[in-house]
N, C-alpha and C positions, 0 to 999 in steps of 0.2 A: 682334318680338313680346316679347323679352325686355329690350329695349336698355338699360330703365332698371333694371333689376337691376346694381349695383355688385363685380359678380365678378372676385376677385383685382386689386381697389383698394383702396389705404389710403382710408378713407371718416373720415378725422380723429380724433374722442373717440371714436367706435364702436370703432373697435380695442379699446381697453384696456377696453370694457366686454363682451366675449364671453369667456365661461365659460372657452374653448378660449386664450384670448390671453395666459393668464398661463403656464397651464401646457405650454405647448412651447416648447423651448429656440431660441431668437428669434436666426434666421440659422445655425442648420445643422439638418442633417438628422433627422428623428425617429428614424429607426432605421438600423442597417449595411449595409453593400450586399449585408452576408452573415448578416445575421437571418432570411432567411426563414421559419425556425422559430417567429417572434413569431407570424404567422399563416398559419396551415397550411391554408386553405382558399384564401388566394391563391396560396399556393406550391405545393399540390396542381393548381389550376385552368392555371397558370403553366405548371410540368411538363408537364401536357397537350396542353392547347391555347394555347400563349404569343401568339399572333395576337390569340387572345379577347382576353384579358390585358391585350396592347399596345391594342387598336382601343379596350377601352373606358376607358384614359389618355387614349387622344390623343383621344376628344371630349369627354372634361373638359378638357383642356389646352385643346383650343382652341376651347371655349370654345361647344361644336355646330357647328362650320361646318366639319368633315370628319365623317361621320356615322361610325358604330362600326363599320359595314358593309365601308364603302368602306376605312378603316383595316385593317380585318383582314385582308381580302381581299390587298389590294398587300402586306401584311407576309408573309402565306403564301404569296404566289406569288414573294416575292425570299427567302424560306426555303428552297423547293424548289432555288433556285441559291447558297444561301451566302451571303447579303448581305440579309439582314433588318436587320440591324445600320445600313446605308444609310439607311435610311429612320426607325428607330429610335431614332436617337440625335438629330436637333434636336427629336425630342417633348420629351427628359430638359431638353437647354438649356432650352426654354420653363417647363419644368416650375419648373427652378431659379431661373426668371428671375420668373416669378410667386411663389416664397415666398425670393425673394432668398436664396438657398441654396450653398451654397459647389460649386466644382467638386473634388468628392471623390471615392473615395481618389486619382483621376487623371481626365485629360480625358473629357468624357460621349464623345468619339470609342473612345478606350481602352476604358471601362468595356462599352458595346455589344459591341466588338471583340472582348473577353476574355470577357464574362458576360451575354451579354442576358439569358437566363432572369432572373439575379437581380437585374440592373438595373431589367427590368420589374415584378420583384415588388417593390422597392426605392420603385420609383415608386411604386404601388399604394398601398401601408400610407401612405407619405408621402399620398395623397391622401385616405386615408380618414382619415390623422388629423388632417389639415388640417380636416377637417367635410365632403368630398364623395367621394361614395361613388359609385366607378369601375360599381358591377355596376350601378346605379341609370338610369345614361344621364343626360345633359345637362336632356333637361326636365325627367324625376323628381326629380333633385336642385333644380333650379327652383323645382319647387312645394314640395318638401320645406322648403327652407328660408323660403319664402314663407309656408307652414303654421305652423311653429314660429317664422316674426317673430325668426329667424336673421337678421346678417349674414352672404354668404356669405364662404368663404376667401378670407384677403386680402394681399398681401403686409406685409409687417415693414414698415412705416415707416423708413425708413434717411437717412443725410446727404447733403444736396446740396450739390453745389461751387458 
């Protein structure tokens, strides 16, 4: 339904013509793993409910084809045993891997390990300020950017060998 939507691909000259594309610093991270404070209603919502959180990353990350549902769900039910972190941490890989993003301050295994809360929130802000908006869900950002004749987030154009 969506296939030919160009989400998290260099789409060529498009790149350096989106509003967003100058102004974020191109191959790392928008914000700290410990900024939560930049915005207080992901990091309230985080606190809370971190499942929420997580489930509605990982179907932007991937892009709808794990629905927010089913994410949150397996995240809360390996929280009840300690190991949310499991399941938590190749969402971040992906994450990084779509805005070509450095593995910071330590391995996304570590970062899970030591701070999901604010790895998730981490994530989060990075996606909203990428251009897609985690609360929105996968279609509504879809049509969102479809409306506004957006391209959507895309990775950094980077060297090939």
């Amino acid at each position: 339904m969506y296939g030919d939507v160009p989400v998290f691909m260099a789409e060529g000259e498009l790149f350096r013509d989106q509003p967003y594309a100058g102004e974020l610093p191109q191959g790392l991270w928008t914000t700290g793993l410990c900024d939560c404070h930049e915005d207080g209603h992901i990091c309230f919502k985080t606190a809370i409910v971190p499942c929420v959180s997580f489930a509605q990353n990982t179907e932007i990350v991937n892009r709808g084809t794990i629905p927010c549902i089913n994410a949150g769900l397996i995240h809360l039910a390996l929280g009840f045993v300690g190991c949310c972190w499991l399941y938590a941490f190749p969402s971040r890989s992906r994450l990084r891997e779509h805005f070509a993003l450095p593995e910071k301050p330590c391995s996304d295994y570590w970062v899970h390990i030591c701070c999901t809360p604010c790895a998730i929130c981490q994530e989060s802000r990075e996606l909203k300020n990428q251009g897609a908006d985690p609360s929105l869900g996968w279609v509504s950002n879809i049509e969102k950017w479809r409306r506004e004749k957006i391209t959507p987030p895309i990775v950094v154009p980077g060297m090939n060998r």
